[in-house]
N, C-alpha and C positions, 0 to 999 in steps of 0.2 A: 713481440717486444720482450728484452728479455732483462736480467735481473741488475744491471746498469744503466737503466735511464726511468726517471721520473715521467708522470703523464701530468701536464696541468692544464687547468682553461681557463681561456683567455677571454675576456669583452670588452668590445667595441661598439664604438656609439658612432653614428653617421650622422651628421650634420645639414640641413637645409640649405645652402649657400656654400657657396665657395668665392674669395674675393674677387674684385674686379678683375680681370683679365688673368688669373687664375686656371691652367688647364688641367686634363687628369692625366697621370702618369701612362707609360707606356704599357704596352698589353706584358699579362703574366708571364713568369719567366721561371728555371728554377735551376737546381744544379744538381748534380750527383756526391751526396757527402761519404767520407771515407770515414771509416773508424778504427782503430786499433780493436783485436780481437774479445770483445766485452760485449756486454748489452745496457738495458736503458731502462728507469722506470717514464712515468710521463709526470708533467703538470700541469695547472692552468695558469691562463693567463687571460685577461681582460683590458683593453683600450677604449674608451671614449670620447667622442667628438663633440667640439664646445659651439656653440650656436652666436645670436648676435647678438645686441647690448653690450653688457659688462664682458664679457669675451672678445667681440670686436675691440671694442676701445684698447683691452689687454694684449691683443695681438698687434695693433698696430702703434703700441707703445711699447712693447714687444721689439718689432723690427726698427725700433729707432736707439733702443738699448743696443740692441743685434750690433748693428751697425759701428756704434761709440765705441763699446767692451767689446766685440771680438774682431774688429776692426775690416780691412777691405775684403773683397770677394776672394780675393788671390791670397792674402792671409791665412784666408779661415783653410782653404782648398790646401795650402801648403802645411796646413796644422794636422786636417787630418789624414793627407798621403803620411806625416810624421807618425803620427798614432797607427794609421794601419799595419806599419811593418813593424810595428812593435806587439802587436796582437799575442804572439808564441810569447813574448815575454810575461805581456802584464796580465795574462787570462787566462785561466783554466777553462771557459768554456765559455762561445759567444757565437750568437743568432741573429741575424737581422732581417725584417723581413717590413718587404716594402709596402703602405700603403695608398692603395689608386687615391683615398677622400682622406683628408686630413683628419688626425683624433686631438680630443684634448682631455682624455680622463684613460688610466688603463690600472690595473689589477692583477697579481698574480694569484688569481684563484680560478674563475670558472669562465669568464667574458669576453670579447671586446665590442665597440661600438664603431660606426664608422659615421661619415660625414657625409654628404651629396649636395649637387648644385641643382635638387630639384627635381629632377627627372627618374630619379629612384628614389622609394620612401625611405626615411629616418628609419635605420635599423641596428638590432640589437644582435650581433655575430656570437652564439658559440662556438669555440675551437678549443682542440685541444692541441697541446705543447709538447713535446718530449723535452728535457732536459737532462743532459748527462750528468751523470754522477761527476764526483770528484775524483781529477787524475786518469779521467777515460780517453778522452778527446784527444785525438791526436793534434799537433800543430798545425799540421795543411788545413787538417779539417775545420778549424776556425778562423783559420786567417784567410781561407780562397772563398771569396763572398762577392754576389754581385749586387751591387744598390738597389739597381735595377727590378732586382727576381723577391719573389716572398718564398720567405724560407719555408724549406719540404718539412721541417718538424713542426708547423704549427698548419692545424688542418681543419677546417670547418667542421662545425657539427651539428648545428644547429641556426635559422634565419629566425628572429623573432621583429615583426615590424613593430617598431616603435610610436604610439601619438606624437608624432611631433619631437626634437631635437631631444637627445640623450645627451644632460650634460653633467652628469656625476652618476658613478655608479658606486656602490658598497653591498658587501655580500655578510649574510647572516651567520655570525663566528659558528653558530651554534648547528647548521644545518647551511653549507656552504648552494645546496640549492635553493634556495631562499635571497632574493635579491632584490633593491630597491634603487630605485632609478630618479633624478631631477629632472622635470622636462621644462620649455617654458610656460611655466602653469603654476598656482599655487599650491598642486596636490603632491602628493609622493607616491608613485605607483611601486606595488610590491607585486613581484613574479617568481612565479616557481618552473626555473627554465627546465625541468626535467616533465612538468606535465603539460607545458605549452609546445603546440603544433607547431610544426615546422615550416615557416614560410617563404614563399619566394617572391624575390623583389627583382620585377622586370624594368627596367630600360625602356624611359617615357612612358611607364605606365601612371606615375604620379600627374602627369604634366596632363595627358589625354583624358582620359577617363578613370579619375581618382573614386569614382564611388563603386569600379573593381577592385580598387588596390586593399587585397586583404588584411587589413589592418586588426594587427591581436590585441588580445582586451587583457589589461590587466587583473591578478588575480585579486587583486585588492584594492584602494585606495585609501590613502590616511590624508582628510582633512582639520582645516585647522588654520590655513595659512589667510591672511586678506589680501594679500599682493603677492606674483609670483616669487616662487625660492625656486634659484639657479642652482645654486653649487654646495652650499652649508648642507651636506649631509652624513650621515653618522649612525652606526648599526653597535647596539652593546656587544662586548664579548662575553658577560655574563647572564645576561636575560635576554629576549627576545623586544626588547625595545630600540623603536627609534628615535632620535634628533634629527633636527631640521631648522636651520635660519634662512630668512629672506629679505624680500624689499620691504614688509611693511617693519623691520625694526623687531622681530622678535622672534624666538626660540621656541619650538614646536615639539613636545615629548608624548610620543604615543604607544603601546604596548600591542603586541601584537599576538598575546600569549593563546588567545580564545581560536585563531586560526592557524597554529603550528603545526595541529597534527593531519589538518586536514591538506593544507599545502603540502606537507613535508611526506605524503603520502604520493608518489610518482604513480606507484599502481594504478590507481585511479584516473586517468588521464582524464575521464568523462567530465571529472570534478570541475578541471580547469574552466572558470569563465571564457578564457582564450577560445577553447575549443567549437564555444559555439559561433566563431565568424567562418563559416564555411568559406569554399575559393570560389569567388565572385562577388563575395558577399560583407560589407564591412562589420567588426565586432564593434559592440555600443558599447561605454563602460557605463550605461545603468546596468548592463550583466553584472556588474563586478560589485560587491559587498562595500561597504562605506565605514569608514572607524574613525569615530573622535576621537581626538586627545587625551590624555588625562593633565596634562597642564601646556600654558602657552607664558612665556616667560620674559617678562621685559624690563631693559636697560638699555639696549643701545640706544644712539641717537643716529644711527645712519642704516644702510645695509648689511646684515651680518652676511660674511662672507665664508666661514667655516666653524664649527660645532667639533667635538668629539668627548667618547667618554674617558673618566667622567666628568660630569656635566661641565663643560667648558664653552667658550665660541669667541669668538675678534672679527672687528666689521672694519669698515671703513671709516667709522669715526677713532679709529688709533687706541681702541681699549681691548681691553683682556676680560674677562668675565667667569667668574666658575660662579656655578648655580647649585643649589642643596635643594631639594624639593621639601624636604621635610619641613622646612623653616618658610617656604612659601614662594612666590614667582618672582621676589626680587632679588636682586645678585648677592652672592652671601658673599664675594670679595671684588672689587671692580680695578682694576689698574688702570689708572687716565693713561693718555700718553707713551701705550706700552713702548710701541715706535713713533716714529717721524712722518711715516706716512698713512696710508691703507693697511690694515693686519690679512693677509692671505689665507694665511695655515695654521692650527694649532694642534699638537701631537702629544702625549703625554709618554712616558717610558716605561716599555712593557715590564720593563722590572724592577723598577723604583718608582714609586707611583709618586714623589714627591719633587720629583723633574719634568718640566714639561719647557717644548718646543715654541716657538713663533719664527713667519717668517713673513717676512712686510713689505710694500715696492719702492720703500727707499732701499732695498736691496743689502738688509740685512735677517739675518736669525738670528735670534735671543732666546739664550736657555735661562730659566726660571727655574727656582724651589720654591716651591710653592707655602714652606712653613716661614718664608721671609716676605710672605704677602702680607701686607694688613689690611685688617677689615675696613680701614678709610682710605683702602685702592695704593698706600703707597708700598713701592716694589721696585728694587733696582737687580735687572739682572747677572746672574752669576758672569754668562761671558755672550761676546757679542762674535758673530763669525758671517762670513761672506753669504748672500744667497738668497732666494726668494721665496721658496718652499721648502718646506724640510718633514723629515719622518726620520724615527726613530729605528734603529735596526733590533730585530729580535733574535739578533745572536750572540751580543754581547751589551750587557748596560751602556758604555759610556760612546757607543758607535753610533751615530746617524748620516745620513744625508741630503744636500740639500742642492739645487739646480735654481738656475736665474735662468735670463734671456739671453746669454753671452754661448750657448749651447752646451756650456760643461757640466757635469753633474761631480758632485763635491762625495768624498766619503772623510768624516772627521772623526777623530776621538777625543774626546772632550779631557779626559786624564793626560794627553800629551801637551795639552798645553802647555806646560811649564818647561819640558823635554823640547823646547823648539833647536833644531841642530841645522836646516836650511835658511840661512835667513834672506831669501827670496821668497820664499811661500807663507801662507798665514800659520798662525802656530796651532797646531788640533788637525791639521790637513793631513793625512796621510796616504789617499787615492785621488785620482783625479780623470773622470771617462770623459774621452773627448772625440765619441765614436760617432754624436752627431754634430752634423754643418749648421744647423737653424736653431733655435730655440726650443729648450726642452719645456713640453707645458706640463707632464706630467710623471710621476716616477713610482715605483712600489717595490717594498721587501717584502719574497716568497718566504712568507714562518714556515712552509715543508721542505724546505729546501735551501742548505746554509749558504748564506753569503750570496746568494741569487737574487738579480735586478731586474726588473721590466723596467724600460723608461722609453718617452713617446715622443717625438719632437714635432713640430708643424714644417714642413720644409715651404711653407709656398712662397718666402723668401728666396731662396736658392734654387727650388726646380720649377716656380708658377705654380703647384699646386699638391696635393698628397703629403703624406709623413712617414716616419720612420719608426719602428718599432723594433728594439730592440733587448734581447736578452744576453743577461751576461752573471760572469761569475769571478770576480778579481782571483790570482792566484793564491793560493794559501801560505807561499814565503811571503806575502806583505803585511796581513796582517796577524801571523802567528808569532808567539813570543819569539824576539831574536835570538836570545841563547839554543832554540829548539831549531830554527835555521841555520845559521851557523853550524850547529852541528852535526846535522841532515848533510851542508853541502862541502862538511867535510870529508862527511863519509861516502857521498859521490865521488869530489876529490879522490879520496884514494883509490874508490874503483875502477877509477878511469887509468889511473896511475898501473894498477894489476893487471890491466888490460891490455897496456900499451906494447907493442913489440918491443922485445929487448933489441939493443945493439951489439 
């Protein structure tokens, strides 16, 4: 590999189920990519697969949005033959790569997760990623892609079997092999995928004789929950603490400082709890070490549905929540009524810590300042924009993105909205990836690598079964300042002009 391409890894979560009449994708495929004369570092990346409950219900309110917003089969199929031949245009560098079990969680750091109908265990994929630098990739080279094939840059590296459905994953800012998982359970398992054994997930071994199926122990567990937590999960970037919201209505903060060094020790592989489910043999998680909380936090009145730091979460009763521990476990600001419907998503901005995100299933996002909150919950947000999840970009303050079930993934700048010069588009929009056919369930910005997207879509709408996973990287004339374009493709301009045969 050489000094032009990134390495990153990827995780994916496998899922139990697959819907009714639902099949798997066609056998592996792949292609031979070309590069202009350069090399590559690598990255990661991670995808996860969402299980049943609150995920069903969302997939199949999902496919009914699908359907209203992106309109007929022939539609969408015509939208994205549109976008494919525009690839050389709008991309400096793009991946896609198929998978056989649908995901609904991914990461551009270390994982993915994948999904099954049963007959292979719930599994936790390491792979890693190459991604090209900027201005490497040649044009062929990202635009000649087959749906069909999973792409040759992203390559297995690790099988880690899952207890049961992977339906969020988040990775330890502090020590990226450090990872915590939601399954359906009220625990949070934490894994150290560099000291867990590598395992293999046979085809009907689940189904036959599950008390072979070598199922790995996690390195940890952190309780605290009374009813399962799905998806509300949340890793500090400055300490080794977790978040965690669930069904019973509250917010789960635990520290995980006393086993940092002994996880974050790979040397040791012995260490791993994992290690001791031999092949044949299942791992217990009485192996695995147990950690209480140091606070459990409550306000909502429904299910919290996402956490992040700091101490923030939004559930399904339509509130916003920041939490101060110091002052004690009740909300130190509550916003009734943040949205109209369900709260999804809460994201804060990596570089103004006094904006933060929401994105809700009346199918909007709302940015917040957070010093226009008051303490008796009232808060109107600064601006409202299209979308159902969103995250903040960590390459420029005022950039985020955010994805619905209409299949488009949004890239906005919040400072253009007063600069609106289209008026067919919403104001703040300035990208728009339309490179999947189904509903995007999940999305993430690589902080190692600027302007780089993973995003994961469910296709079992449009192919019966499997998803897409795709990585990408917009071109740098969209969103670099115009005067510095402009002048760049001036100076093209004239080189082409130098070049031209005289008459």
């Amino acid at each position: 590999m050489g000094p032009d391409h990134f390495v990153t890894r990827l995780f994916i979560r496998r899922r139990g189920h697959l819907r009714a009449g639902a099949t798997r994708k066609g056998p592996e495929q792949s292609f031979s990519p070309h590069y202009r004369e350069r090399d590559s570092e690598g990255s990661e990346v991670g995808a996860g697969g969402g299980g049943g409950g609150g995920g069903g219900q969302r997939a199949a309110k999902g496919e009914l949005e699908m359907k209203e917003k992106g309109g007929s089969r022939a539609a969408v199929d015509e939208r994205y033959a549109q976008w494919k031949s525009l690839i050389p245009v709008l991309y400096d560098w793009f991946a896609n790569h198929n998978l056989v079990w649908p995901s609904l969680s991914c990461r551009l750091r270390r994982l993915p997760t994948r999904i099954t109908d049963g007959t292979v265990p719930n599994t936790l994929v390491i792979a890693n990623c190459e991604v090209v630098k900027p201005r490497v990739a040649a044009a062929e080279h990202i635009s000649q892609f087959n749906e069909e094939a999973r792409s040759p840059f992203v390559k297995k590296y690790k099988t880690i079997i899952h207890p049961g459905e992977v339906n969020r994953i988040r990775e330890l800012p502090q020590n990226s092999k450090i990872i915590a998982t939601h399954t359906d359970s009220p625990d949070v398992l934490i894994w150290d995928v560099e000291a867990q054994p590598n395992r293999q997930a046979q085809l009907g071994a689940a189904e036959s004789r599950p008390d072979l199926v070598p199922t790995s122990c996690p390195d940890l567990i952190l309780r605290g929950h009374k009813d399962i937590a799905e998806f509300a999960l949340a890793m500090c970037p400055a300490e080794p603490y977790v978040l965690s919201g669930g069904k019973d209505k509250s917010v789960v903060w635990w520290s995980i400082q006393d086993h940092i060094s002994a996880l974050g020790d790979s040397s040791k592989t012995e260490s791993s709890p994992g290690a001791s489910a031999s092949k044949g043999k299942a791992a217990n998680d009485k192996d695995s070490p147990k950690v209480d909380p140091r606070g459990v936090f409550h306000g909502h009145d429904s299910t919290v549905e996402d956490v992040q730091f700091c101490p923030s979460s939004v559930g399904d009763d339509s509130c916003l929540i920041l939490w101060d521990a110091r002052t004690g476990t009740s909300p130190a600001v509550k916003v009734e009524k943040a949205h109209g419907g369900d709260v999804h998503c809460v994201d804060w901005n990596l570089h103004d810590v006094n904006y933060i995100l929401t994105g809700s299933a009346d199918n909007s996002v709302r940015m917040w300042d957070r010093r226009n909150l008051g303490s008796g919950g009232a808060g109107t947000p600064i601006h409202k924009f299209e979308g159902h999840k969103a995250a903040w970009s960590p390459d420029k303050t005022s950039v985020f993105g955010s994805s619905a079930e209409d299949g488009f993934l949004n890239v906005w700048d919040h400072e253009k909205v007063g600069n609106k010069r289209n008026p067919n588009s919403p104001a703040g929009l300035f990208f728009q990836h339309a490179g999947h056919r189904d509903k995007i369930v999940d999305f993430h910005w690589n902080s190692s690598d600027p302007w780089t997207i993973v995003s994961v879509s469910d296709d079992g709408e449009s192919t019966g079964g499997g998803g897409t996973l795709q990585i990408w990287r917009m071109s740098d004339l969209i969103y670099r300042p115009e005067d510095e374009v402009l002048a760049e493709l001036e100076n093209f301009k004239a080189h082409l002009a130098s070049c031209a045969p005289r008459s």
